[in-house]
KELOPA-206680 format. One record per residue (C-alpha): z, y, x; residue in three letters. Coordinates in steps of 0.1 Angstrom, whole numbers. Example, Ala and Ser with C-alpha at 12.3 -4.5 7.8 and 13.67 -1.06 7.14 Angstrom:
% residues 2
NODE    c3    c2    c1 drenti
NODE    78   -45   123    ALA
NODE    71   -11   137    SER
% end
This chain:
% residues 394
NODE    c3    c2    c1 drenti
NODE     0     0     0    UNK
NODE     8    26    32    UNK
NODE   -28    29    41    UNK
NODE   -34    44     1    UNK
NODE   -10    66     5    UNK
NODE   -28    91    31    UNK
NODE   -45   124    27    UNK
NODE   -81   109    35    UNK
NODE   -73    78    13    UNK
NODE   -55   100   -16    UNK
NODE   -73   134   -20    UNK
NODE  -109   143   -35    UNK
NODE  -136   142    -6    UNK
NODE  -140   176   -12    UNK
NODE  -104   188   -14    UNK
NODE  -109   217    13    UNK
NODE  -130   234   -13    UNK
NODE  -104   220   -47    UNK
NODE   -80   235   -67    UNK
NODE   -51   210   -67    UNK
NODE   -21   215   -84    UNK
NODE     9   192   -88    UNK
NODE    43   183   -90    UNK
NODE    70   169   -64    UNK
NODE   109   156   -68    UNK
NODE   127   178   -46    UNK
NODE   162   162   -35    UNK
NODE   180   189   -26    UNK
NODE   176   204   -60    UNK
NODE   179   172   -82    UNK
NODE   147   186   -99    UNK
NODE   108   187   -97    UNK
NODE    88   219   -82    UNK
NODE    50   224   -94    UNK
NODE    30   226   -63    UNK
NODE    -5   234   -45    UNK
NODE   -25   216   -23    UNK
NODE   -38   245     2    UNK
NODE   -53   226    30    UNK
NODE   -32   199    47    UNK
NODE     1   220    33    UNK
NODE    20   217     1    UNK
NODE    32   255   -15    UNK
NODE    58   259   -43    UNK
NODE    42   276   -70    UNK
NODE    74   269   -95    UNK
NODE    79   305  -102    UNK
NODE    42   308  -119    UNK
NODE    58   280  -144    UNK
NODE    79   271  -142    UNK
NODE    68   243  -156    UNK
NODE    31   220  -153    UNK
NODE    23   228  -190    UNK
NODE    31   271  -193    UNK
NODE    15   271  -159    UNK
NODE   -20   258  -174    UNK
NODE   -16   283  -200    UNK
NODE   -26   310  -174    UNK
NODE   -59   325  -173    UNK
NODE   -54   332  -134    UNK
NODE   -43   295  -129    UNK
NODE   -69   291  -101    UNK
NODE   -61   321   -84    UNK
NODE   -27   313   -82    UNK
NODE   -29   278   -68    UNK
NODE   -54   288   -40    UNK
NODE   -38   322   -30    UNK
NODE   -10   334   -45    UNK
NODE    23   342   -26    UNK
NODE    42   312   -25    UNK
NODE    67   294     1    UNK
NODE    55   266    19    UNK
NODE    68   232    14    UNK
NODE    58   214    45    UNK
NODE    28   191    55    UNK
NODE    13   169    22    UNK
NODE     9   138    46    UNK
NODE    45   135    48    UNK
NODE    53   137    14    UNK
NODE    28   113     2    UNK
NODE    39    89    29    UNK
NODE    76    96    16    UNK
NODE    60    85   -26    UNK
NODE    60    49   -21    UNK
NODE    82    33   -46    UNK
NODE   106    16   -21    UNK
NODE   107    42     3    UNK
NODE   116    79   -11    UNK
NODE   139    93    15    UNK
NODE   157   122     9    UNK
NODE   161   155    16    UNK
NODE   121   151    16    UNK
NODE   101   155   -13    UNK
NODE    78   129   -32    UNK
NODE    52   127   -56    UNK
NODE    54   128   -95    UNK
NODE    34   122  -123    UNK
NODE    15   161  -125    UNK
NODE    22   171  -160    UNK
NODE    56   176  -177    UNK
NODE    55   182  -212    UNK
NODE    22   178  -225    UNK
NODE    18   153  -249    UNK
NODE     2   120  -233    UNK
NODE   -27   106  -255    UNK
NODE   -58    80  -253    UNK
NODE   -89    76  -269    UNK
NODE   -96    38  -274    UNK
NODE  -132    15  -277    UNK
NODE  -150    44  -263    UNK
NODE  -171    22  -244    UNK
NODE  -190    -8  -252    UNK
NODE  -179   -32  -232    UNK
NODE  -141   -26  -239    UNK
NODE  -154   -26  -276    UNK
NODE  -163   -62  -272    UNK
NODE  -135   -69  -257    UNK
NODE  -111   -54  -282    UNK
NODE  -131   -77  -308    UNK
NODE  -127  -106  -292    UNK
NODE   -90  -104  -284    UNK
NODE   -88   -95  -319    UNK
NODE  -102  -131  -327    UNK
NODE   -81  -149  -305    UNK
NODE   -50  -139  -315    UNK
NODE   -40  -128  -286    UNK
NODE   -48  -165  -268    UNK
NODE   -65  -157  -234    UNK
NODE   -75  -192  -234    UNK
NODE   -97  -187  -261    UNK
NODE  -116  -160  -251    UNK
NODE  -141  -173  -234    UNK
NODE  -158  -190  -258    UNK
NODE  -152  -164  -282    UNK
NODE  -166  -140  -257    UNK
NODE  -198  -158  -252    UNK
NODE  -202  -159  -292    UNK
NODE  -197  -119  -303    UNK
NODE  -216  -113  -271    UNK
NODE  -246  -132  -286    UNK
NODE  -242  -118  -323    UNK
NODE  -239   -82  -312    UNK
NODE  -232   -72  -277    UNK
NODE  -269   -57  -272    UNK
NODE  -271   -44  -305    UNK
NODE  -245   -18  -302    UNK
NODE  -254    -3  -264    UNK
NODE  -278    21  -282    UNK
NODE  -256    30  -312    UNK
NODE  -246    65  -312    UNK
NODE  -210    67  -331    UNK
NODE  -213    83  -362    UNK
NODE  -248    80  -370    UNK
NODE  -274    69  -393    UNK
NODE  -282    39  -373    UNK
NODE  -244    31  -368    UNK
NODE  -239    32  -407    UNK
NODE  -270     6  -411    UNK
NODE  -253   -18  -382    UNK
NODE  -217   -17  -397    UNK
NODE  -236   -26  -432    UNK
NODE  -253   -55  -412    UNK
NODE  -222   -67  -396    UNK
NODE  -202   -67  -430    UNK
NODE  -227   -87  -442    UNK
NODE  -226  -117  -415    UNK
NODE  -186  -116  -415    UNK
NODE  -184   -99  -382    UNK
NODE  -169   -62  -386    UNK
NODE  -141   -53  -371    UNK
NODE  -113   -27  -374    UNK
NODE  -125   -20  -334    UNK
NODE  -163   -19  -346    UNK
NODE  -148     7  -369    UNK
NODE  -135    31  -343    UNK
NODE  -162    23  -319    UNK
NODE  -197    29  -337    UNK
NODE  -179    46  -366    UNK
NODE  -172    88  -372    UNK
NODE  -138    87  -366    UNK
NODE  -124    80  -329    UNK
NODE   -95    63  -318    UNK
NODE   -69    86  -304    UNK
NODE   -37    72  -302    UNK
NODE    -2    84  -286    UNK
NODE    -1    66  -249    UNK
NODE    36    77  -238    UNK
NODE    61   102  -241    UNK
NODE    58   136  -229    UNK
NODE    80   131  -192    UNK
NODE    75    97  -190    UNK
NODE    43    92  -169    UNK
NODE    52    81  -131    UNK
NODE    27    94  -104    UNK
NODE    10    81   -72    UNK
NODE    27    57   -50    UNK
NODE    52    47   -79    UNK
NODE    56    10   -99    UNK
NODE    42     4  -132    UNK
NODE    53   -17  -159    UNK
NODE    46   -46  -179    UNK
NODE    64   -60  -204    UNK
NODE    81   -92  -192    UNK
NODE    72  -109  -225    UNK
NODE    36  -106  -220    UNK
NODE    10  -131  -199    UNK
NODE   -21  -113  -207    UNK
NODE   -29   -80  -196    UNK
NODE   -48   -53  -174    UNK
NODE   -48   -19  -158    UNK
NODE   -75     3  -176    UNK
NODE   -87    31  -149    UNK
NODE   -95    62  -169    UNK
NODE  -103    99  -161    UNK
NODE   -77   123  -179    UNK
NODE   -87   158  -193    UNK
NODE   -62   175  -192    UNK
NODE   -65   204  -223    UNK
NODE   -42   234  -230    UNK
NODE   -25   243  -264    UNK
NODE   -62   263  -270    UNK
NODE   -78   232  -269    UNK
NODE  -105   238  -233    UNK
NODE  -103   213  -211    UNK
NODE   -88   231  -181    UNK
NODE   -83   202  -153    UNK
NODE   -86   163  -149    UNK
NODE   -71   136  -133    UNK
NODE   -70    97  -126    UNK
NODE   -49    73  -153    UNK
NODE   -42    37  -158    UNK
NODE   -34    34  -189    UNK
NODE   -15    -6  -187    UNK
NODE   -25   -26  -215    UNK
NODE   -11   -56  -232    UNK
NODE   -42   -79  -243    UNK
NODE   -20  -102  -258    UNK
NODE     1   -79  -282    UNK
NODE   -23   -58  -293    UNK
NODE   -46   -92  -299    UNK
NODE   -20  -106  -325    UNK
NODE   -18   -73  -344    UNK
NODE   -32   -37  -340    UNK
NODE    -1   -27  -352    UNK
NODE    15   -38  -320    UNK
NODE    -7   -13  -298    UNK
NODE    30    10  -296    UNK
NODE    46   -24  -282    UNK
NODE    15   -28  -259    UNK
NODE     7     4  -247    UNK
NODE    41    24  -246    UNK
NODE    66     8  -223    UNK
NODE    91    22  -193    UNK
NODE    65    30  -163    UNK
NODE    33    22  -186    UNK
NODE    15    51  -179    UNK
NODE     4    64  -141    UNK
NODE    -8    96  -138    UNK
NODE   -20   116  -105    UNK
NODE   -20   116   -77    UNK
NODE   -29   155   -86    UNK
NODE   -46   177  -113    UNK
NODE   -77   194  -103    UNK
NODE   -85   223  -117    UNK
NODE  -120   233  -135    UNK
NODE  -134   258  -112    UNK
NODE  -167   265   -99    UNK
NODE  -166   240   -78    UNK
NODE  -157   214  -107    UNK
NODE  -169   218  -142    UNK
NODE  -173   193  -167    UNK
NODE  -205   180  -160    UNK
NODE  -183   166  -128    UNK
NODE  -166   152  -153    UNK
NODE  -193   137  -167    UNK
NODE  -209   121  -137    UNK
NODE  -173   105  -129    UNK
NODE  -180    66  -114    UNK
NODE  -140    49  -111    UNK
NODE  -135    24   -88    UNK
NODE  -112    -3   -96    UNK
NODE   -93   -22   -70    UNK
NODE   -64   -49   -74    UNK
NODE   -50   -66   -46    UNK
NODE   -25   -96   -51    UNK
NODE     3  -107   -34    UNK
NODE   -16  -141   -40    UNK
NODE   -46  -131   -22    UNK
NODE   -66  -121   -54    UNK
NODE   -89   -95   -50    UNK
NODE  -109   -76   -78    UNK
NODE  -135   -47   -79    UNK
NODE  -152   -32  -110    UNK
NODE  -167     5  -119    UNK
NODE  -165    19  -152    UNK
NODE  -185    52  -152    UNK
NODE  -187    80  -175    UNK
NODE  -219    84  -182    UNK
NODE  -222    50  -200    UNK
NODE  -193    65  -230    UNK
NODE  -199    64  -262    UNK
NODE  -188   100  -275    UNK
NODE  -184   130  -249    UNK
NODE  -153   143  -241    UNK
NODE  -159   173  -257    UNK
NODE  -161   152  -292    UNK
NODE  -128   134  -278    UNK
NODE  -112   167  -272    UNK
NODE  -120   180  -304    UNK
NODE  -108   148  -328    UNK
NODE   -80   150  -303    UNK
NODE   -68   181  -318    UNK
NODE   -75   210  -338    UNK
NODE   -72   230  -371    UNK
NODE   -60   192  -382    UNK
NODE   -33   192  -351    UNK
NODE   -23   219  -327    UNK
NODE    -5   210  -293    UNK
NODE    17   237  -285    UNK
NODE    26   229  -248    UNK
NODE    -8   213  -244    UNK
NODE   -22   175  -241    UNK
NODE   -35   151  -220    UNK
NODE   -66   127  -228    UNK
NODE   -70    93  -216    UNK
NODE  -110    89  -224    UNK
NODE  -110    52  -225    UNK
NODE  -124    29  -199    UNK
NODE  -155    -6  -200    UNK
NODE  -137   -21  -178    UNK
NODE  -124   -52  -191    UNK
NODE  -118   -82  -163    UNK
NODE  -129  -117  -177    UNK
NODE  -124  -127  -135    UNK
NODE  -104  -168  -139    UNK
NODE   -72  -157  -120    UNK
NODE   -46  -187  -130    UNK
NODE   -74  -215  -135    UNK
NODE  -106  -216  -151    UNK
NODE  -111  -199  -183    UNK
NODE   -76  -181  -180    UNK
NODE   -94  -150  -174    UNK
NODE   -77  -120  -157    UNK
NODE   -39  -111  -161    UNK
NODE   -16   -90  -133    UNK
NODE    11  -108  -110    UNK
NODE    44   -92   -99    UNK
NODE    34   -72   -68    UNK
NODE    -4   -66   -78    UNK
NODE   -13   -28   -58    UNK
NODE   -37   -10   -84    UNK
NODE   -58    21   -72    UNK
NODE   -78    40   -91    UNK
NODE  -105    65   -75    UNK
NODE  -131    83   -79    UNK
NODE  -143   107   -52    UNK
NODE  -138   139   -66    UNK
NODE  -110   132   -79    UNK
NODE   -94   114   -53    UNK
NODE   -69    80   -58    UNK
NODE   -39    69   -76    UNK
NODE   -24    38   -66    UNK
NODE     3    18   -81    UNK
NODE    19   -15   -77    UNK
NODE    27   -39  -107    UNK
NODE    65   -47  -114    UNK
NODE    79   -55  -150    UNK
NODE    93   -29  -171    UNK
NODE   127   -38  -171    UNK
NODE   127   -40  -136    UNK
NODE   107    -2  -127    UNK
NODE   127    26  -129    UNK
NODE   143    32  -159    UNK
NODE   132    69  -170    UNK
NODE   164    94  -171    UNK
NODE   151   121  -170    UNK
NODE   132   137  -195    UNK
NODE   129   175  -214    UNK
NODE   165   181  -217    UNK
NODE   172   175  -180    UNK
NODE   141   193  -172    UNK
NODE   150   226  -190    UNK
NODE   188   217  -178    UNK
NODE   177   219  -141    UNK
NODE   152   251  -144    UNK
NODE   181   276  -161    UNK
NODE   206   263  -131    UNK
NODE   180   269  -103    UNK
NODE   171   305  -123    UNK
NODE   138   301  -134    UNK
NODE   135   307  -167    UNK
NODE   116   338  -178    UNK
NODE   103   335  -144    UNK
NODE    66   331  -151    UNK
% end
């Protein structure tokens, strides 16, 4: 996991010319600081918050983060060195998820090939060892029928009326090809862990994945003002039994990895960067397992734009801002414990996530119960700002 957690392996490849912004755990103040990436340096830019989400509400935003006033922190390599789960030493700082009180949300079946997949864990009952045949029949009924379907449309209305009629639709199909997105509620505002830290998965389940995602990152206006990398940890076999278990499988202690930083939408990076986004998926197992997949951008099914705007609206406002997990194709099928067991994580597994102008987040796999339990949350926040003065700061 050390050699992820390096400036050249971590940051975007074009970071000397990227707004970064973030946020660190700072020891000696038993709190968090928002920070800047100018360079090889870290800079406390608390005092333009104070915290992640008023911050983003400033129209001078960029300026701030590349040139405002601002003490210095120290040297990033250290501090990224120092965000490994097992080895945060104090009095230096580490990593943290880069948002605070946004609320954390996800668009699901955005892509086709995580369509099919939610369709055929939805008829296997959550049984990974029936998936494969399964896979290899919905595949053949309507896997290329759907790659050209534009969600919403009159073409999309004439497949669903199809698929009703040969016993195949699906409450998936439904959100996939139909008007009305998924967009679901991924975890709690605060409880997102950053780069270097463990995630969870719940020690009842034998069936799951990491789901590398790009995150807009919008403010209470509703513009997309920065993005970032996400995994948002699934649980194949809960949400298979029921799709009224997708709380159970998607919001968990340490379920949701956010980072390593947010870059902001400048004129360096607008949202056709966004766009053009290619993930790289990588999982390394204490077993030896290795696995590599790309899920890219261009191949979703509605922009995020669309997202964005089902996301919220006159419908639902967001007063301290949201982010957007955009959904994800990858789904691994790759035999791991025999054949025809598919894919599932191991304790230990090291996830990274990257995409080059966005840089990498990297993770390693624990069980829920056994990450770090999350403590603390808005109270502690605000708490910890009034003692250290910065209220009415920004």
């Amino acid at each position: 996991m050390d050699h992820h957690l390096t400036m050249q392996a971590s940051l975007p490849v074009d970071h000397e010319r990227a707004t970064l912004v973030g946020r660190v755990w700072l020891p000696a103040e038993d709190g968090p600081a928002l920070v800047a990436v100018r360079g090889a340096e870290l800079f406390d830019i608390t005092v333009y918050g104070p915290t992640m989400s008023l911050f983003l509400e400033r129209p001078d935003r960029v300026a701030i983060a590349r040139e405002a006033p601002a003490p210095r922190l120290g040297a990033l390599g250290p501090v990224l060195a120092n965000s490994r789960w097992d080895r945060r030493r104090p009095p230096a700082p580490w990593l943290l998820a880069p948002i605070d009180l946004q609320a954390v949300k996800a668009a699901g079946v955005t892509f086709v090939k995580s369509l099919l997949e939610r369709v055929i864990e939805e008829q296997a009952r959550g049984d990974a060892r029936r998936a494969q045949a399964i896979r290899a029949k919905v595949e053949a009924a309507i896997g290329g029928s759907l790659r050209a379907i534009r969600p919403g449309s009159e073409a999309a209305a004439k497949a669903k009326q199809t698929l009703l009629a040969e016993g195949l639709w699906s409450q998936y199909l439904e959100v996939g090809i139909g008007p009305d997105a998924e967009i679901f509620t991924k975890a709690q505002p605060m409880s997102a862990v950053g780069h270097g830290a463990e995630v969870g998965i719940h020690p009842a389940s034998s069936w799951n994945n990491p789901e590398p995602e790009v995150v807009l990152v919008v403010s209470s206006r509703g513009e997309i003002v920065a993005a970032t990398l996400g995994n948002d940890v699934n649980l194949r076999d809960f949400e298979g039994r029921s799709a009224l278990l997708l709380g159970k499988a998607k919001d968990n202690n340490a379920s949701c990895a956010i980072g390593p930083f947010l870059r902001l939408l400048d004129a360096e990076f607008d949202l056709e960067a966004i766009r053009a986004a290619e993930l790289l998926l990588e999982v390394e197992g204490p077993d030896g397992f290795r696995l590599e997949a790309l899920s890219s951008m261009r191949e979703i099914s509605r922009d995020p734009l669309e997202l964005v705007g089902q996301m919220m609206g006159p419908h639902h406002q967001y007063p301290d801002g949201a982010v957007l997990f955009c959904g994800t194709m990858f789904a691994p099928v790759q035999d791991r414990r025999g054949p025809g067991s598919g894919f599932t994580h191991e304790i230990g597994d090291i996830v990274a996530i990257s995409t080059p102008r966005l840089g990498r987040l990297v993770n390693r796999v624990t069980t829920s119960d056994r990450a770090a339990p999350w403590t603390f949350g808005t109270g502690a926040l605000f708490r910890n700002l009034a003692r250290r003065g910065l209220f009415g700061r920004a």
